[in-house]
C-alpha positions in Angstrom: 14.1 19.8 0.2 10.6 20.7 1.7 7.6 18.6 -0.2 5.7 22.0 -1.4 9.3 22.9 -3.4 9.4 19.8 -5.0 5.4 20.0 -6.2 6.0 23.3 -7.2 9.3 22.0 -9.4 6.7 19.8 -11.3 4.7 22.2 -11.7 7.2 24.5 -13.2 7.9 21.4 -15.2 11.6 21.5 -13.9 13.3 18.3 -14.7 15.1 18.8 -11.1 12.1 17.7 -9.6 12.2 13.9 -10.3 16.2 14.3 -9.2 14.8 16.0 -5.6 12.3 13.1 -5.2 14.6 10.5 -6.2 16.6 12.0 -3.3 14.2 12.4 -0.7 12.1 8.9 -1.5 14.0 6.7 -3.7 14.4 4.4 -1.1 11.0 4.5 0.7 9.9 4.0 -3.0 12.0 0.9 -3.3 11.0 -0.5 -0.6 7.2 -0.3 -1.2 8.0 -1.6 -4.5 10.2 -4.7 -3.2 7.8 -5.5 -0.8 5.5 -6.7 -3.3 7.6 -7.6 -6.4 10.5 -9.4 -4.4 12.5 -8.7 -7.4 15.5 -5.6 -7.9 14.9 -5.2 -11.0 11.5 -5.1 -11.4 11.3 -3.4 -8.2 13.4 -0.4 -10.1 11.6 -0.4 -12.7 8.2 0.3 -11.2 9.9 3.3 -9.0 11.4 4.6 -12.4 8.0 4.2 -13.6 6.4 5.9 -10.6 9.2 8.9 -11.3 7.2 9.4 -14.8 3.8 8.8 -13.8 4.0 11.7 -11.1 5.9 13.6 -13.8 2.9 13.0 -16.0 0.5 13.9 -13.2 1.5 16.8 -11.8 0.0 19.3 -12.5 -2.8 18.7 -12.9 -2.9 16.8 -9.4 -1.2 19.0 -6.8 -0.7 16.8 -3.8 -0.7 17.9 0.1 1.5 14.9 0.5 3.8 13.7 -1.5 5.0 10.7 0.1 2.1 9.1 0.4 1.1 10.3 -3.4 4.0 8.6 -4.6 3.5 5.4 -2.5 0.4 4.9 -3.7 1.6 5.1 -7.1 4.0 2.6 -6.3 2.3 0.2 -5.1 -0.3 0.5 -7.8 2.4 0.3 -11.0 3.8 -2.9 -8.7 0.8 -5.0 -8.6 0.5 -3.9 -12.2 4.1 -5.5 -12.8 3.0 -8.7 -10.9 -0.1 -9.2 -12.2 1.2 -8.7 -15.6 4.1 -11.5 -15.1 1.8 -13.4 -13.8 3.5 -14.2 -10.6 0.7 -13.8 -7.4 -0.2 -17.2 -7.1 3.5 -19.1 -7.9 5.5 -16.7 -6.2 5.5 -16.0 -2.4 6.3 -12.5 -1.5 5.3 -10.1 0.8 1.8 -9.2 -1.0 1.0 -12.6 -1.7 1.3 -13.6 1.8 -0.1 -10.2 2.9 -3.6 -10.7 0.9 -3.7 -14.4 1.7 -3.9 -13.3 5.7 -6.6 -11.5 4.7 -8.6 -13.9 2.7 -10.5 -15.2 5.9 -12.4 -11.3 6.7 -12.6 -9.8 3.5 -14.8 -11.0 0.9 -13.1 -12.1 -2.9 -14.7 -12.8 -5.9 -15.0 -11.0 -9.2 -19.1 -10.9 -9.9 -20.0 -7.6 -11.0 -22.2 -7.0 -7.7 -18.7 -7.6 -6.2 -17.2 -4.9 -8.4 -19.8 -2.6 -7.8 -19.5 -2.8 -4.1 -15.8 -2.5 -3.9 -15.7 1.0 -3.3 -18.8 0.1 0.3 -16.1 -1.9 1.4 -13.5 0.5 0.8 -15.5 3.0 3.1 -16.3 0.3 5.5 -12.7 -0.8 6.1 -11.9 2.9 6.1 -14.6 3.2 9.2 -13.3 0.0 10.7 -10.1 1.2 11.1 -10.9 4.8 12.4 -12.1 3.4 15.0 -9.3 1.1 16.8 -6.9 1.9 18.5 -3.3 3.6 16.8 -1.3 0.5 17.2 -3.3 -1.9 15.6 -4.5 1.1 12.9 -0.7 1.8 11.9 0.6 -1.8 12.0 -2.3 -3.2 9.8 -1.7 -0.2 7.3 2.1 -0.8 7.5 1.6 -4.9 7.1 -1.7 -4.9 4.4 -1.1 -1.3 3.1 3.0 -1.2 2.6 3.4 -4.6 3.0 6.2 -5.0 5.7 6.9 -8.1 6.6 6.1 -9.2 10.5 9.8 -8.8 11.6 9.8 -5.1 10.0 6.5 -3.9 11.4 7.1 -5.2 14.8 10.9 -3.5 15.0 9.4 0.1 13.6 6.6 -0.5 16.5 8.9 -1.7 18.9 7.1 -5.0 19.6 7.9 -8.8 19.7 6.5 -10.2 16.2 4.8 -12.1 18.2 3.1 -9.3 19.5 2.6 -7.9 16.3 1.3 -11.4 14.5 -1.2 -11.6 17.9 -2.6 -7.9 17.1 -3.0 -8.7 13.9 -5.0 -11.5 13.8 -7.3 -9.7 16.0 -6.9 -6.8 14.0 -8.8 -8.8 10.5 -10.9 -11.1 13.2 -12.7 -7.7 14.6 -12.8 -6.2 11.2 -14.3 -9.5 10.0 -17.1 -9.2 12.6 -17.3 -5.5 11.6 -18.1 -6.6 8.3 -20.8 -8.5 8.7 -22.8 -6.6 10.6 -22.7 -4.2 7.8 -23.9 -6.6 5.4 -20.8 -7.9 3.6 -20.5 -11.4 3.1 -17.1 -13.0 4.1 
């Protein structure tokens, strides 16, 4: 079933929608999901949760794509799940490992200058990235984004992971450098 159908279902408020997504993304959803939890069962949970918040926000949200509307609520009600067990620093999944590859070009830290500027390095990364090349655009999305592991990113690019590990690291070191000259500390 087309994507506009199924928006249009939740507008209607037909419960056949969820049913139609379930379907069509159930198992991109899970994926997402045991990407970062590394669990199955909490991995269902937060696409059964995802399944209600959409329900919940559509309308008033009517999104141009769904996929990506529903992924992003994934992997927002995941970290939820993980932060709230308390598992990011004890337990070694794919997000763990993920954000600590990234701890060497993007800056941490919780002071509230920090907060504030979140959404400056938001748009900075944003720029960064708009202006490399496809390949290493799509496989740092797909590795720091959705949170493949090496081995899956290099198969769906159809690279060695070596090849994918190499582009990669110059992938953060070049966004590093790109982030310093715009002022961020890292």
């Amino acid at each position: 079933m087309q994507d506009d159908r199924i928006v249009a279902m939740y507008w209607q408020r037909d419960e056949t929608a969820i049913r139609e997504t379930e379907k069509k993304y159930g198992h991109y959803l899970l994926k997402i999901a045991q990407n970062i939890l590394s669990d199955t069962e909490d991995s269902k949970e937060s696409v059964n949760d995802t399944y209600m918040k959409a329900w919940n926000s559509i309308p008033p949200h009517k999104p141009c794509a769904l996929s990506s509307y529903l992924g992003k609520i994934t992997r927002q009600t995941s970290i939820d799940i993980l932060r709230k067990k308390g598992r990011i620093k004890r337990h070694a999944s794919e997000y763990a490992v993920s954000l600590s590859e990234l701890d060497d070009c993007i800056p941490g830290g919780s002071t509230t200058e920090q907060d504030v500027d979140m959404h400056l390095l938001a748009d900075a990364i944003n720029s960064y990235l708009g202006n490399i090349s496809q390949d290493a655009r799509t496989t740092f999305v797909q590795r720091y984004y959705y949170l493949d592991s090496i081995k899956e990113t290099a198969a769906c690019h159809g690279m060695s992971e070596a090849k994918v590990k190499s582009l990669l690291y110059r992938t953060r070191q070049g966004l590093k450098s790109y982030l310093e000259q715009e002022g961020f500390d890292v």
